[in-house]
N, CA, C, O and CB atoms as a CASP TS submission, in Angstrom:
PFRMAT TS
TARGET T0000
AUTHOR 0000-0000-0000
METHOD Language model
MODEL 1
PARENT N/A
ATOM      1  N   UNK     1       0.856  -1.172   0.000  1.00  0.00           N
ATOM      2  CA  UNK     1       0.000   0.000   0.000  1.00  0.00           C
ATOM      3  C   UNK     1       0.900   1.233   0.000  1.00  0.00           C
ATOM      4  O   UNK     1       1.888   1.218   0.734  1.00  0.00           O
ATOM      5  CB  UNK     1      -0.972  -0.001   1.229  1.00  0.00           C
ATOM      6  N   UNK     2       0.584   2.543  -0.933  1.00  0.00           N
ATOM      7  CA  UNK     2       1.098   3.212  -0.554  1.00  0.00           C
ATOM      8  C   UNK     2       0.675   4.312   0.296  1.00  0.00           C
ATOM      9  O   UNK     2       0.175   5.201  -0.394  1.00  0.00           O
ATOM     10  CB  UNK     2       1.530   3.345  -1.292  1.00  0.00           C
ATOM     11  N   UNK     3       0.685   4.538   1.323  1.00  0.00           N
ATOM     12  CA  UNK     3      -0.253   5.148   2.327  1.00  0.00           C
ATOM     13  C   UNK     3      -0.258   4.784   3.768  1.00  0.00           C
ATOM     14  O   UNK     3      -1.035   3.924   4.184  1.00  0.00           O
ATOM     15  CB  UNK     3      -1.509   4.905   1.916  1.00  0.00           C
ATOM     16  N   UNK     4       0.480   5.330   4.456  1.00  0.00           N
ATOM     17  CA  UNK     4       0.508   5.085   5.914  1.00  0.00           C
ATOM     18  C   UNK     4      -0.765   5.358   6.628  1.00  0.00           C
ATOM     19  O   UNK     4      -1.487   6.204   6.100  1.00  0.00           O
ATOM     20  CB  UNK     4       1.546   5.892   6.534  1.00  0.00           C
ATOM     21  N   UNK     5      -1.273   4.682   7.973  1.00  0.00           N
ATOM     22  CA  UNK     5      -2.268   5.067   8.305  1.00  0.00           C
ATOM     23  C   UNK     5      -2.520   6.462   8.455  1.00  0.00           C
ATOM     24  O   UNK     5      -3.507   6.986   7.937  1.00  0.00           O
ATOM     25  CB  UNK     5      -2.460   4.492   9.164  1.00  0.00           C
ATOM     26  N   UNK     6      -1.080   7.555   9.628  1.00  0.00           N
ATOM     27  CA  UNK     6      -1.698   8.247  10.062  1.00  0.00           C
ATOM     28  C   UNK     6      -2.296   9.327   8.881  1.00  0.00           C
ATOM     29  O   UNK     6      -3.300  10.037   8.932  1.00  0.00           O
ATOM     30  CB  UNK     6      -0.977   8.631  11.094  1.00  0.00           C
ATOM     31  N   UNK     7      -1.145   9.147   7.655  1.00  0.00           N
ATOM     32  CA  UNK     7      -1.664   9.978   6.000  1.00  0.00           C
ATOM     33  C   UNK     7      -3.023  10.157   5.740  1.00  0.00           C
ATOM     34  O   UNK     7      -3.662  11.121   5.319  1.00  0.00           O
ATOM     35  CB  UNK     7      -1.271   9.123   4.597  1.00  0.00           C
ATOM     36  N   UNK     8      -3.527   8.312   6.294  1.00  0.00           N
ATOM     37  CA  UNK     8      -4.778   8.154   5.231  1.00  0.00           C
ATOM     38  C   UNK     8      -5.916   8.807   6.438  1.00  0.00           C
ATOM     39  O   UNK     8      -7.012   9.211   6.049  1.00  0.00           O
ATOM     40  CB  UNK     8      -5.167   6.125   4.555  1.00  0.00           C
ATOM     41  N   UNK     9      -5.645   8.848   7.505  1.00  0.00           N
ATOM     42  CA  UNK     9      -6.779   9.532   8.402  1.00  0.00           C
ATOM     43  C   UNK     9      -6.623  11.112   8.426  1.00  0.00           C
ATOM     44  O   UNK     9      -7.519  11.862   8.813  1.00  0.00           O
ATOM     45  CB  UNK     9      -6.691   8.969  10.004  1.00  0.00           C
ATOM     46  N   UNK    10      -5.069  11.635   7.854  1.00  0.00           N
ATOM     47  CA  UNK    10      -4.963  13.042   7.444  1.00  0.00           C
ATOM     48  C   UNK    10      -5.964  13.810   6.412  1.00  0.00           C
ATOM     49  O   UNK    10      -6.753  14.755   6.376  1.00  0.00           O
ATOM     50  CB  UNK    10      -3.698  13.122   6.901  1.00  0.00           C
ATOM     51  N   UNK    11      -5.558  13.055   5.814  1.00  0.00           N
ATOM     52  CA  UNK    11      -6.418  13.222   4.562  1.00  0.00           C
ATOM     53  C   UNK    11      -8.114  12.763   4.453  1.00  0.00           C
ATOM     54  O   UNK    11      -8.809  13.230   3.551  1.00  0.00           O
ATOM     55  CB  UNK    11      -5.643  12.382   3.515  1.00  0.00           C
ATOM     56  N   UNK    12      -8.575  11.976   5.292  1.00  0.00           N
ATOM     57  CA  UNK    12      -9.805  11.940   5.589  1.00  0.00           C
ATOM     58  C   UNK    12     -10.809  12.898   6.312  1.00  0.00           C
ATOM     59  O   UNK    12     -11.981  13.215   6.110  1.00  0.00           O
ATOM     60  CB  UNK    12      -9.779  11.059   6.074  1.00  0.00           C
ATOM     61  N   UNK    13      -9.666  13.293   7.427  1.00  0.00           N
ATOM     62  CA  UNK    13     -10.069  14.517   8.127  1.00  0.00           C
ATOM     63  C   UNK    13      -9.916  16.081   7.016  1.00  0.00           C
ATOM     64  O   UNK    13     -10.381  17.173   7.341  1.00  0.00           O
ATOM     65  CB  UNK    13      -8.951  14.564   9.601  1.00  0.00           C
ATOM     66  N   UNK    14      -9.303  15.857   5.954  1.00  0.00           N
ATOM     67  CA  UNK    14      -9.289  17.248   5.616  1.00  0.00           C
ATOM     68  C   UNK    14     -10.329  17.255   4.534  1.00  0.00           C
ATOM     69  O   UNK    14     -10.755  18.279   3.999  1.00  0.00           O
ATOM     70  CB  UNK    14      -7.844  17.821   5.166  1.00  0.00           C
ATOM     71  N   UNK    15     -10.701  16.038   4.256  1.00  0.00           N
ATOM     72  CA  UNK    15     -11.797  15.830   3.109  1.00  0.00           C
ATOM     73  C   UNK    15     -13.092  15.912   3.618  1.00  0.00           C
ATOM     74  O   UNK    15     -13.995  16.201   2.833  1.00  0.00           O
ATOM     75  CB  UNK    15     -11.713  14.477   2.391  1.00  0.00           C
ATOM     76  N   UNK    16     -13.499  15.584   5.523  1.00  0.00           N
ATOM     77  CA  UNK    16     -14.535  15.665   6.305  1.00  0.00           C
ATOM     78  C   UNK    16     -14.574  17.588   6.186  1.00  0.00           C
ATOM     79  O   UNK    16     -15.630  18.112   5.830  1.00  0.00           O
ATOM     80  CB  UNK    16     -14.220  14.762   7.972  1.00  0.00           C
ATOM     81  N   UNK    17     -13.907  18.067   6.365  1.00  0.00           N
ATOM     82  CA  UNK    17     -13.875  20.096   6.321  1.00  0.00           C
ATOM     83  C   UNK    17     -14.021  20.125   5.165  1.00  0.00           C
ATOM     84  O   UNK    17     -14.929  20.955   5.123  1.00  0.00           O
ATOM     85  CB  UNK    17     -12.412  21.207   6.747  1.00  0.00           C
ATOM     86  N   UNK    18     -13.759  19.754   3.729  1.00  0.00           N
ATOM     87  CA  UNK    18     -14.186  20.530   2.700  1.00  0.00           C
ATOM     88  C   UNK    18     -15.209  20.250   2.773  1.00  0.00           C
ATOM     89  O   UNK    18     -15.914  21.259   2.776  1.00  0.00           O
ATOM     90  CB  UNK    18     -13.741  20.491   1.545  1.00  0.00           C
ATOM     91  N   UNK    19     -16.187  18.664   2.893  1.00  0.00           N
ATOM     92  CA  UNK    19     -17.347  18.834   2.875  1.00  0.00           C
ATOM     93  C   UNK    19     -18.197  19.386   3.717  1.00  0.00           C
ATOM     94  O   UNK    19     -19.333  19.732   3.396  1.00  0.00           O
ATOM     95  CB  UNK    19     -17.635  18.054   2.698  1.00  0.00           C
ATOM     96  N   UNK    20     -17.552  19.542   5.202  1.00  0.00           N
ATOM     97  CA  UNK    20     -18.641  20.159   6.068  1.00  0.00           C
ATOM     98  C   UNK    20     -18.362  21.928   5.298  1.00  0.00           C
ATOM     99  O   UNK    20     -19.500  22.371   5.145  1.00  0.00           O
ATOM    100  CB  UNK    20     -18.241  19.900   8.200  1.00  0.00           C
ATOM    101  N   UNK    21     -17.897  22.409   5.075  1.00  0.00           N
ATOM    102  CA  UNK    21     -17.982  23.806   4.217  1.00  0.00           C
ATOM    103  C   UNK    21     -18.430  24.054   3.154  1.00  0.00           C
ATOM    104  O   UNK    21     -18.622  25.226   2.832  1.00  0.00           O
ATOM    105  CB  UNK    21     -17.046  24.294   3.951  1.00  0.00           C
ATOM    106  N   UNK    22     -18.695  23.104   2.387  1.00  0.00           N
ATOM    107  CA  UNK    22     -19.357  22.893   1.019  1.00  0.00           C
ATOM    108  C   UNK    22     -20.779  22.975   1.323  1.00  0.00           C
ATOM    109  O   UNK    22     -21.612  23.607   0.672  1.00  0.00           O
ATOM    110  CB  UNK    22     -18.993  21.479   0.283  1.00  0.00           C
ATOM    111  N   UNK    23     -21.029  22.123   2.607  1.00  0.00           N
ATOM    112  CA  UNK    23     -22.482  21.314   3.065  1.00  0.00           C
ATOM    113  C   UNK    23     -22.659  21.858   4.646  1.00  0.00           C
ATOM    114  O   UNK    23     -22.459  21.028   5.533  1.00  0.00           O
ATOM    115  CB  UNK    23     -22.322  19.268   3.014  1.00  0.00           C
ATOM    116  N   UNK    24     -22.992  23.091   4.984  1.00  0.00           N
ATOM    117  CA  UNK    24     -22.884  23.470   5.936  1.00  0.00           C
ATOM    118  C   UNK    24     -24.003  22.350   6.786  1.00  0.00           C
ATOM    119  O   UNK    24     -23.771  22.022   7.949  1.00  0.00           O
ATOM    120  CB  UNK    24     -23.028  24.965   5.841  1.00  0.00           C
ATOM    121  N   UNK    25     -24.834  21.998   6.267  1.00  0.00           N
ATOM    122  CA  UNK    25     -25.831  21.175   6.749  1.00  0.00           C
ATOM    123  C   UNK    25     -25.878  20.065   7.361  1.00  0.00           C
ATOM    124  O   UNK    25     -26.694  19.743   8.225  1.00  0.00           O
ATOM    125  CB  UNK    25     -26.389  20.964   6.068  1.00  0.00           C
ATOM    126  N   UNK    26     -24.621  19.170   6.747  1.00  0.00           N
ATOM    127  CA  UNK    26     -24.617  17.756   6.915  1.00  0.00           C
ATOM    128  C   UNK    26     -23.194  17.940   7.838  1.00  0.00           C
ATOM    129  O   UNK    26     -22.485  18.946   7.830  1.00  0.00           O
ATOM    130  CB  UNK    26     -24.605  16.718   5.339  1.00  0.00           C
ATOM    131  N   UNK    27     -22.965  16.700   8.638  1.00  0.00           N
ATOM    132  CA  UNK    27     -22.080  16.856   9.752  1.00  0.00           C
ATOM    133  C   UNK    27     -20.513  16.136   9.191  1.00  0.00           C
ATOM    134  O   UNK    27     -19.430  16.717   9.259  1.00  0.00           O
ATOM    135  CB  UNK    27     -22.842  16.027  11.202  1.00  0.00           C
ATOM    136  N   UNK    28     -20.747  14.703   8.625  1.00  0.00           N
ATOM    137  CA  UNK    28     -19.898  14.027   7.334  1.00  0.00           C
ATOM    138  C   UNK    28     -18.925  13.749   8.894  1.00  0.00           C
ATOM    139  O   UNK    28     -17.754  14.130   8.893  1.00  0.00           O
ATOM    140  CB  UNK    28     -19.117  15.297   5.511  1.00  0.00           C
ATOM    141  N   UNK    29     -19.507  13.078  10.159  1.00  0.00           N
ATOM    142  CA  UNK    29     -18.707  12.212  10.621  1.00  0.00           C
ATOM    143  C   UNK    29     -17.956  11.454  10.271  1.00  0.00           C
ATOM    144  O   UNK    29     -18.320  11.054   9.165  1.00  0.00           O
ATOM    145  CB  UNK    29     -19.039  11.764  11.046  1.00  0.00           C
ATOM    146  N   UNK    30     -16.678  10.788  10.710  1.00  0.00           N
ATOM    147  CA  UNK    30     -15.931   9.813  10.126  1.00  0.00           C
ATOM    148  C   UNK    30     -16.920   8.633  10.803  1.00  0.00           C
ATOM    149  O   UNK    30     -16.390   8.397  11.889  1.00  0.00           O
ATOM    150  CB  UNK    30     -14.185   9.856  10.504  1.00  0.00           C
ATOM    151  N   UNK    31     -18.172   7.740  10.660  1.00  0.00           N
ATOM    152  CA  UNK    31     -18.454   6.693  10.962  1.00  0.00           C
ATOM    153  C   UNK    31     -19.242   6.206   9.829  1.00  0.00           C
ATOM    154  O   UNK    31     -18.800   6.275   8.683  1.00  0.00           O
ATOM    155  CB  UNK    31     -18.966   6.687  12.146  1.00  0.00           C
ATOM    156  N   UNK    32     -20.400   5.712  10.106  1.00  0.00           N
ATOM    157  CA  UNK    32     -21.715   5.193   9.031  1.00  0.00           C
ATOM    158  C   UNK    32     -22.451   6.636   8.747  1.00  0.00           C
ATOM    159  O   UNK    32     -22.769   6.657   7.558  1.00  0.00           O
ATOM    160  CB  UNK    32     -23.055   3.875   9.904  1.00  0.00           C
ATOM    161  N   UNK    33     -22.811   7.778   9.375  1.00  0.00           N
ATOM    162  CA  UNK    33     -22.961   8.912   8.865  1.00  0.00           C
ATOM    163  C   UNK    33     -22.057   9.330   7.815  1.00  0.00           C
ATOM    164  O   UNK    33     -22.796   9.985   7.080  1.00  0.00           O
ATOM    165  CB  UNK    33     -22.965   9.691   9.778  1.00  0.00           C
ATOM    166  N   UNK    34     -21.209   9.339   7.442  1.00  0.00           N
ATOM    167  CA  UNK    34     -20.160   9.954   6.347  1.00  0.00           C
ATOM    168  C   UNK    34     -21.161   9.286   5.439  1.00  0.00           C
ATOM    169  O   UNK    34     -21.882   9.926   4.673  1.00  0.00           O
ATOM    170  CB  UNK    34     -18.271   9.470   6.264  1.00  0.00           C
ATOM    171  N   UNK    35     -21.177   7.990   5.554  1.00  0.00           N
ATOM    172  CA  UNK    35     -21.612   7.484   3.930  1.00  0.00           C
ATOM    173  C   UNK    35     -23.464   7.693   3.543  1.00  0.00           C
ATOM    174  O   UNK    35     -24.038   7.471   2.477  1.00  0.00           O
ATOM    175  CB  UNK    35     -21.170   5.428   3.816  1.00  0.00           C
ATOM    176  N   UNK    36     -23.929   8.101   4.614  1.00  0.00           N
ATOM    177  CA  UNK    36     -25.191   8.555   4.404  1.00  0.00           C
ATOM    178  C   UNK    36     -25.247   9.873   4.286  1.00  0.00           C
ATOM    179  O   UNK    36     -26.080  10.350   3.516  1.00  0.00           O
ATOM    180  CB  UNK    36     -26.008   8.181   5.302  1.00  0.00           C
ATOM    181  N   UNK    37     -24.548  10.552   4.878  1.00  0.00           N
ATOM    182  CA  UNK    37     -24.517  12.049   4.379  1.00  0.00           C
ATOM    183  C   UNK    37     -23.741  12.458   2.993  1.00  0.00           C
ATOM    184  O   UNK    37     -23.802  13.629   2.619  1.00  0.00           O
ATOM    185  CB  UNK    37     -23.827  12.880   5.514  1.00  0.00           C
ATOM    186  N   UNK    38     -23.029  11.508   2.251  1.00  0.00           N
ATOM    187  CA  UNK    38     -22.305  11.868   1.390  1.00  0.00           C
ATOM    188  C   UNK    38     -23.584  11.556  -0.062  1.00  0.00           C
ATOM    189  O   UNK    38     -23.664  12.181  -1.119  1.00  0.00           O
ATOM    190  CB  UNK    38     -20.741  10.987   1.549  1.00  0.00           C
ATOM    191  N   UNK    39     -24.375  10.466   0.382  1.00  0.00           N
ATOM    192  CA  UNK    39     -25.659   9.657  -0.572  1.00  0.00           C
ATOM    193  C   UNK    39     -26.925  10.503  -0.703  1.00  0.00           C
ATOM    194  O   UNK    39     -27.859  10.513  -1.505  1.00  0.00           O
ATOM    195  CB  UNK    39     -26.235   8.135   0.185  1.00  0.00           C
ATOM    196  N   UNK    40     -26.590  11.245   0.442  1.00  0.00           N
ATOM    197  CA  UNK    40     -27.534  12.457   0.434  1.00  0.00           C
ATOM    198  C   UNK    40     -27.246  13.979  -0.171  1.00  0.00           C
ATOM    199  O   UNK    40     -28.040  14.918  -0.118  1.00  0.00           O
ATOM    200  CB  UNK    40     -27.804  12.657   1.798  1.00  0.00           C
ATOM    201  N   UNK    41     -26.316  13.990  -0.583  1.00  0.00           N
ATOM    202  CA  UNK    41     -25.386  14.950  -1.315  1.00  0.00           C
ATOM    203  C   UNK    41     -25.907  14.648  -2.679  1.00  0.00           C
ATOM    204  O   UNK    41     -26.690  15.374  -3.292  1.00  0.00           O
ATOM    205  CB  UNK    41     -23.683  14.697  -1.120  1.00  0.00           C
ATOM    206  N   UNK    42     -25.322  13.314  -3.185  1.00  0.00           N
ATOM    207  CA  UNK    42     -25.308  12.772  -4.322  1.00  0.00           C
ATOM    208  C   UNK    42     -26.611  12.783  -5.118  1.00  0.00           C
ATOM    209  O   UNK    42     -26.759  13.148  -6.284  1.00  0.00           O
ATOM    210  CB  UNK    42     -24.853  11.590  -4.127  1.00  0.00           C
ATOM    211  N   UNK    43     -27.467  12.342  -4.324  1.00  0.00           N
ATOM    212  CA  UNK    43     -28.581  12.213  -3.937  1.00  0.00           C
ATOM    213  C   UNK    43     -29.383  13.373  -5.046  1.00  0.00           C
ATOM    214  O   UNK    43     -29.831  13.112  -6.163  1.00  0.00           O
ATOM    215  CB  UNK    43     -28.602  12.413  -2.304  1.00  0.00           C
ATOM    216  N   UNK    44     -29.392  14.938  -4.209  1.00  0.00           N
ATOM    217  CA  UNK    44     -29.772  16.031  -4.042  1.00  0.00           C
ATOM    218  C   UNK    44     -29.092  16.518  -5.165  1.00  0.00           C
ATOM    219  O   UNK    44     -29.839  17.394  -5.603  1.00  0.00           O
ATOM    220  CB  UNK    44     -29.592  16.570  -2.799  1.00  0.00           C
ATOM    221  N   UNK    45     -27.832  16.433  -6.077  1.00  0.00           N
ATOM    222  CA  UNK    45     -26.739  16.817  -6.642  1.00  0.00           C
ATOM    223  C   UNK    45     -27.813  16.122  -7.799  1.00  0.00           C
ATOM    224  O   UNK    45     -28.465  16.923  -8.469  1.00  0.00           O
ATOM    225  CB  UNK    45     -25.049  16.320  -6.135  1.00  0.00           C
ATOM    226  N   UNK    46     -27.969  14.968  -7.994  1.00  0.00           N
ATOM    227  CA  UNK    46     -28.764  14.272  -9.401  1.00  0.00           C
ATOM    228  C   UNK    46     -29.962  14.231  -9.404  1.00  0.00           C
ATOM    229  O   UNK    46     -30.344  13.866 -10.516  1.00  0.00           O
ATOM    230  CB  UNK    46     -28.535  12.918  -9.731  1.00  0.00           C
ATOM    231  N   UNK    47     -31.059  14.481  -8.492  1.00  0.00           N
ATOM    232  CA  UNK    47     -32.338  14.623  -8.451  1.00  0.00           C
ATOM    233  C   UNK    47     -32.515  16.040  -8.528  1.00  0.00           C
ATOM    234  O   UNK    47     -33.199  16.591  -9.391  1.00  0.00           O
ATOM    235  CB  UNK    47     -32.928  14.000  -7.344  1.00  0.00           C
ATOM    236  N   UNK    48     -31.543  16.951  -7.105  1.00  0.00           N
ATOM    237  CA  UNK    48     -32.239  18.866  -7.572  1.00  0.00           C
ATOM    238  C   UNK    48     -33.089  18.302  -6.474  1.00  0.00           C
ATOM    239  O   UNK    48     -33.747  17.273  -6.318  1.00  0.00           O
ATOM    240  CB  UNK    48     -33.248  19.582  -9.608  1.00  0.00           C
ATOM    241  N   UNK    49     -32.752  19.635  -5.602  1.00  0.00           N
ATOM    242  CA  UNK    49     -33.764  19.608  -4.314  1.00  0.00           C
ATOM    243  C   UNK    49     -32.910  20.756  -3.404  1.00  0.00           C
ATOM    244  O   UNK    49     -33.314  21.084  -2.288  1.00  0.00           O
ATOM    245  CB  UNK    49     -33.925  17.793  -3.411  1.00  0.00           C
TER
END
């Protein structure tokens, strides 16, 4: 792999702030919320709402 852990949680955390600033709305926890708030993005992004 190329990617050390503490990198790959660096970079997770800085990808959780662009979206909470993008999406003032949604919270984009690092748990099972991330991936429901991100489907709800997607969601809203291809339907329009």
């Amino acid at each position: 792999m190329g990617i050390t852990t503490p990198e790959a949680i660096k970079q997770l955390c800085q990808v959780v702030k662009q979206l909470r600033d993008a999406y003032p709305g949604k919270k984009f926890t690092l748990d099972g919320r991330l991936v429901g708030d991100l489907g709800e993005v997607l969601a809203q992004f291809k339907y329009g709402q």
